[in-house]
N, C-alpha and C positions, 0 to 999 in steps of 0.2 A: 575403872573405865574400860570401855569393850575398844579390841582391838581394832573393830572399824573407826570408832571414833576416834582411835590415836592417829589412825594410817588419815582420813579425811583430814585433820587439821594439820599435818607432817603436808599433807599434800596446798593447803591454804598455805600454809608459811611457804615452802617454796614458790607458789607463785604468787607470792604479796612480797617478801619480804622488806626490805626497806629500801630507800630513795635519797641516792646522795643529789638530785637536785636544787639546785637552792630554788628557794620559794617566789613564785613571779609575784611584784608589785608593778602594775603598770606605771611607766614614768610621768610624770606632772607635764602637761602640753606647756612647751616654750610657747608661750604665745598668750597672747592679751585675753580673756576673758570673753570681749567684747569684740564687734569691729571697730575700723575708726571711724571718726566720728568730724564732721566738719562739711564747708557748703559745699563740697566736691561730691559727698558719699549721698548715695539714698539710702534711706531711712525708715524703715518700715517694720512695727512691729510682727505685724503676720507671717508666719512664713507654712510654703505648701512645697516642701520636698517632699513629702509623702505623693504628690501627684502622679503616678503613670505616667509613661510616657506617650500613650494615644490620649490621655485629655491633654498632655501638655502641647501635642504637635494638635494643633487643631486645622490642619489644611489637609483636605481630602486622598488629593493626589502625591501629597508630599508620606502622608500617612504608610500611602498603599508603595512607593521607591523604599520606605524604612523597612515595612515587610520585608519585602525583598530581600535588604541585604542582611539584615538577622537572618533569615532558610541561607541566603548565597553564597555571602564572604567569606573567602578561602581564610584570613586572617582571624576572623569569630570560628572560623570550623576547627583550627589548628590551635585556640585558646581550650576549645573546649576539650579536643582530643590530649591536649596537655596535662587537662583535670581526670581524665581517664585513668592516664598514667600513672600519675600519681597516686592516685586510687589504689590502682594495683599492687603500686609499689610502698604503699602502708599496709594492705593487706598482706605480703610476703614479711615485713618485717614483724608485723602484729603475731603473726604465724609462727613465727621462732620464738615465744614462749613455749609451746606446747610441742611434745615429745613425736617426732615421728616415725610412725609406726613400719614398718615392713615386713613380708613377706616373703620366704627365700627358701629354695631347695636344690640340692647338692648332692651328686653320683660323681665317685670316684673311683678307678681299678687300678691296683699295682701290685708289679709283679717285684720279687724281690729277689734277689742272685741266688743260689741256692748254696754258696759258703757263707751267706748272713742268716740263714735260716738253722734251728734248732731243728735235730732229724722229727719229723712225725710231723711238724707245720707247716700248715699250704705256705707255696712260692709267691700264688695269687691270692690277692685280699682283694674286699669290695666292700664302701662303705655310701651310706645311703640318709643324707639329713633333709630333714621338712622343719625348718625355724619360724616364728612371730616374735620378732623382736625389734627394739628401741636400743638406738646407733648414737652413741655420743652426746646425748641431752643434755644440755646446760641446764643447770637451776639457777634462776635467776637470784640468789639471794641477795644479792648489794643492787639490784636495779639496772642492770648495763642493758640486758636485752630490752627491760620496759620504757627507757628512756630512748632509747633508737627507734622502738614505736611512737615514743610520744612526740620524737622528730619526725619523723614519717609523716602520722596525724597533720603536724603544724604547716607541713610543707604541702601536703593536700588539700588542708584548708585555706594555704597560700595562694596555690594556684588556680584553686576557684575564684579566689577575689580577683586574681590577674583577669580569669576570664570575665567578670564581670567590668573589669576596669576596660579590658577590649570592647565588651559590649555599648558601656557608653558613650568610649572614644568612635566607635563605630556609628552609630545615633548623631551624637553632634557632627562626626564630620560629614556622613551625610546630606544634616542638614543644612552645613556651613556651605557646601557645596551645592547643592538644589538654590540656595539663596544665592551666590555665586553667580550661577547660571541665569536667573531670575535676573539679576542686575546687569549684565552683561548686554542680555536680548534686550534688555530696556535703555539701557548707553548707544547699544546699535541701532534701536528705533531711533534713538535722539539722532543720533548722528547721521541718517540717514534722512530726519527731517532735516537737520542744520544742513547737509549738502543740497536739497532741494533750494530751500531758501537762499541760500551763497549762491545758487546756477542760475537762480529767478535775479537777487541783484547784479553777478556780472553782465546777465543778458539787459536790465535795463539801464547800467553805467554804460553799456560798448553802444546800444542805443545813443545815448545822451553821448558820447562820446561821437559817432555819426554825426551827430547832429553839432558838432562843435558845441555843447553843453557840458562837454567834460573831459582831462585832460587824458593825456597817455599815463599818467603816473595813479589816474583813478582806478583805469582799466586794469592795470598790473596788481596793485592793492585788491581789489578786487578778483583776480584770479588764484590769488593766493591765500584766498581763504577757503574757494573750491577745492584746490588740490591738498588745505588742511585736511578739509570736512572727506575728499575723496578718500584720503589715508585713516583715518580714521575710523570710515565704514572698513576698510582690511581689515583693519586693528583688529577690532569689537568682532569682525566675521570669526575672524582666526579665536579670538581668547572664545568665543561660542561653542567652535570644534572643539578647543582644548578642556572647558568646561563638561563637556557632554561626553568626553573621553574617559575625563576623572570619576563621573557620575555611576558610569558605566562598573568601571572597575570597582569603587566602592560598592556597586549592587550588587557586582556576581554577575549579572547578565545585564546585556542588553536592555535599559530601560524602555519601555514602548512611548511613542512618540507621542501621545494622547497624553501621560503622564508628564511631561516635562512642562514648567512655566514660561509664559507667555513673556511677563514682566513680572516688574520685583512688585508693583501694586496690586498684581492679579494674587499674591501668595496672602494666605490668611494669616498673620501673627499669631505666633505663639500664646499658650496661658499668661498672664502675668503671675511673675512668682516673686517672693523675697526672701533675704537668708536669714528675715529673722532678726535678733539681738545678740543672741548668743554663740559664741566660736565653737559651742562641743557639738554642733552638727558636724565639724568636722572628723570626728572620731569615729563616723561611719560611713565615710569614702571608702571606697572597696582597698585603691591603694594604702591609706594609711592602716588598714584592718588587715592585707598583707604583711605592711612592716612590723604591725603585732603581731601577726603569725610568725613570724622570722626569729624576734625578739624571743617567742616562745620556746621555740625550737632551739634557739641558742643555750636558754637554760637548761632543755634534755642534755645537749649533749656535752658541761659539763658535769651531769650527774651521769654520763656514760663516761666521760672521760676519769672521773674522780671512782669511779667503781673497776676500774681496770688495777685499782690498787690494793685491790684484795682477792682475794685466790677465787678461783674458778673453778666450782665442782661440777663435775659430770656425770652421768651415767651410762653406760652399757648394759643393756638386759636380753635374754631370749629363753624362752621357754619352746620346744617342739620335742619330734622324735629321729630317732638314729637306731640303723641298725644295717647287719652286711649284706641281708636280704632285700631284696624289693620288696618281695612278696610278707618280710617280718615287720614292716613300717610299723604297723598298727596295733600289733599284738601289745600284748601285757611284757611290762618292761620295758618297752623302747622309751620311754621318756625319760627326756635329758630337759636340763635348764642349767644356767648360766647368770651371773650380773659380775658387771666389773665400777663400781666409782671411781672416781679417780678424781684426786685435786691438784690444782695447781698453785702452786703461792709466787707469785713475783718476789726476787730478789732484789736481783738489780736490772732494770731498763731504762737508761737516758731517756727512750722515744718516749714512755706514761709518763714522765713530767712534762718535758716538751709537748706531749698530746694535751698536757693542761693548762700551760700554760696557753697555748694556741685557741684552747674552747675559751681562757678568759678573757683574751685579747677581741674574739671572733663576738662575746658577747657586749664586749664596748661598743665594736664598729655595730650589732644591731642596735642598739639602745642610741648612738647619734646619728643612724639610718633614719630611724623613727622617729626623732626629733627634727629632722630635715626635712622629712616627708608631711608634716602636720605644718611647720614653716613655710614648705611651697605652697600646700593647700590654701593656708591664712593668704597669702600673697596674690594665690590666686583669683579667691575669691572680691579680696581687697581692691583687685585691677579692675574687676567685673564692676565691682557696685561704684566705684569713682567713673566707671566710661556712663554707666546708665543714671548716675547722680546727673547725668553733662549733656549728655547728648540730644532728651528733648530740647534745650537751649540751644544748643546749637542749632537744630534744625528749624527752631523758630525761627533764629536771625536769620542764616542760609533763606528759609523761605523768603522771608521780609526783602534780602538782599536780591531775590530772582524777583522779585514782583516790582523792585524800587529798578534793576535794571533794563526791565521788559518795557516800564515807562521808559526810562531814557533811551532805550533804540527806537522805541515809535516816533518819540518828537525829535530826534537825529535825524533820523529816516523822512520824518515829513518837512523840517529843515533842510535838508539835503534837497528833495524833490524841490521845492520852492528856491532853490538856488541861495539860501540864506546862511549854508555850511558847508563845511567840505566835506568830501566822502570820507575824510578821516576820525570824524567823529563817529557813525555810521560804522565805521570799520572797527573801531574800537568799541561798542557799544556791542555788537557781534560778538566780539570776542571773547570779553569778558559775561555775557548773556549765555553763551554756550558753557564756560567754564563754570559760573555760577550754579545752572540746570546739571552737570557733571557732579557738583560736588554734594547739592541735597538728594542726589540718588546714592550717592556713598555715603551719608549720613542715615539715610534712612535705611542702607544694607546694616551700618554700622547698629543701630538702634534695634533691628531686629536679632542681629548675631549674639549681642549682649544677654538676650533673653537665653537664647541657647547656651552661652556660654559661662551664664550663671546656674541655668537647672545641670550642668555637665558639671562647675565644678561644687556643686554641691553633694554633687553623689547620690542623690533622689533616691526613686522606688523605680532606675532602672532592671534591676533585678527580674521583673515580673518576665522581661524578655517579648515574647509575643504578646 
């Protein structure tokens, strides 16, 4: 066999040789198969997480605030510069396989006492090195350096799923927030009607009250439904500002004033999506594909831990020239070279056990990391599809119930006028008329966020980003 061929496969075994990591099986999802099932949950076998999320947001001006804060968000920019980092820092550890090389050259004079000197031998010497040489190279034989890489890797491909996990928390909260705002401006519209109409009946009770038609206790009842509906336009002003503040800061800048919604009925609804039958969409939520990246890297670094238990060979090498002249660098003869190996064999170190025991321990907590993390998904998602299993019902009734009490203030109200009722029934027909209109605007936020909150925890085809 030719001596290149023995030196190339010396050089393959050192950098393959072997892998005390134990072999990743991924763990079996705690968790049902299926969702549940029953007349709370919807039910739908189709399911479109593959959707994008510009066909899934289908509102124009809602579309053009998500841009935004994908370019803006200091919290998405610091996700992503996170993945940088770690980038870099699997590339420095990937890099420690491979021997590095340097460069080096060395002038030195001395003089020496002239009682250490043999008579006839300069006092003064001068010596002159130009080296290329490899400082300390480990050969990976047992795997320590490769499995510190393969940690590296996992924790780089970690942190891209984290950024991707900011990306879509980013997206729903957004949109949680634009609907927010959208519901608020439309509570404040309400209520801004409801104070008209409260200032239109106290003005025609204190009328009829003039007129000895009605008493002081009308009048007062009556004013105090002004000064609700007055409080209320505050309310709805302030949660507007505070709305439009949060909006803000989720874009990154300043949203323009053109983009914000008017009301929650002016916003276009979302795609309709569904999860589907099956639980093992969950297995590609960015966060649960983190806590397998973790899980992974847990098993590198028992196989760096378990490889600290067998000696560590190294090398030292350098080939250049030497000589006492400057002007002799180069001539014939000045070449020198050098190699030193050197092994190490552990004896005895308390801390390589303990270093093992620690990566065993370190790889339980991942494996019940990752089975918590696919548990809260299941949970998550589970919450999502019993609110949107519900919530048209509800707002049917809610509707039914604004429409069933809008009759009974009219004929309160024309009761009342014809002197056939007290203003108390009137007042209470108000009351509960307002409150009813208040709660199918939060049913219908409610029914819109669900959508959001089911493509968010499904883990889609956020990814695409822009």
């Amino acid at each position: 066999m030719k001596r290149s061929t023995v030196l190339s496969l010396s050089v393959i075994v050192c950098l393959t040789g072997c892998n005390l990591a134990p072999k990743y099986t991924r763990p079996a999802a705690p968790v049902p198969s299926s969702w549940p099932m029953g007349t709370a949950y919807e039910q739908n076998q189709s399911v479109a997480s593959d959707l994008k999320w510009r066909k899934f947001i289908t509102d124009a001006k809602l579309q053009q605030v998500v841009s935004m804060a994908l370019t803006n968000n200091r919290d998405l920019r610091l996700a992503a510069q996170n993945v940088e980092r770690a980038r870099a820092y699997y590339g420095i550890q990937r890099d420690a396989l491979y021997p590095t090389i340097n460069a080096s050259a060395d002038a030195s004079k001395q003089q020496t006492a002239a009682g250490l000197t043999q008579p006839g031998q300069p006092r003064t010497t001068e010596r002159y090195d130009i080296n290329l040489g490899v400082a300390a190279w480990e050969i990976d034989f047992f795997g320590r350096i490769r499995n510190l890489k393969d940690r590296a890797l996992e924790e780089y491909l970690a942190a891209e799923q984290t950024r991707r996990s900011a990306q879509i928390l980013l997206v729903s909260s957004v949109s949680q927030a634009y609907l927010t705002l959208a519901t608020d401006r439309e509570n404040l519209a309400l209520a801004k009607t409801t104070l008209a109409s409260q200032q239109a009946s106290y003005a025609l009770v204190k009328r009829r009250f003039d007129l000895d038609l009605a008493t002081e206790l009308d009048v007062s009842r009556a004013q105090t439904q002004v000064d609700a509906a007055r409080g209320d336009v505050a309310r709805f002003t302030q949660l507007v500002a505070l709305d439009e503040n949060a909006l803000n800061l989720l874009a990154g800048s300043p949203v323009p004033r053109e983009l914000l919604p008017a009301d929650l009925a002016g916003v276009n609804a979302p795609e309709e999506i569904s999860a589907g039958l099956s639980s093992e969409v969950l297995l590609r939520r960015p966060d649960v594909l983190q806590a397998e990246n973790m899980l992974k890297a847990a098993h590198a670094d028992i196989g760096a831990a378990r490889a600290a238990f067998f000696p560590r060979i190294s090398l030292t090498a350098a080939i250049g020239v030497a000589s006492s002249d400057l002007s002799g660098l180069f001539k014939a003869g000045a070449g020198t070279w050098s190699y030193a190996p050197q092994l190490v064999m552990p004896i005895f170190d308390a801390r390589t056990w303990s270093a093992n025991e620690a990566a065993k321990v370190q790889l339980k907590m991942a494996v019940t990391q990752y089975e918590k993390t696919i548990q809260t998904a299941f949970r998550e998602v589970a919450d999502t599809l019993a609110v949107r299993g519900t919530v048209n019902q509800q707002i049917e009734a809610q509707q039914s119930l604004v429409n069933s009490i809008e009759k009974t203030y009219r004929l309160s109200s024309s009761r009342y006028d014809k002197g056939l009722d007290s203003y108390l029934s009137v007042l209470d027909a108000q009351r509960s008329l307002y409150a009813a209109q208040q709660g199918l605007v939060s049913l219908r936020l409610a029914q819109i966020s669900s959508q959001v909150r089911l493509y968010s925890v499904l883990g889609g085809a956020w990814q695409d980003g822009h």
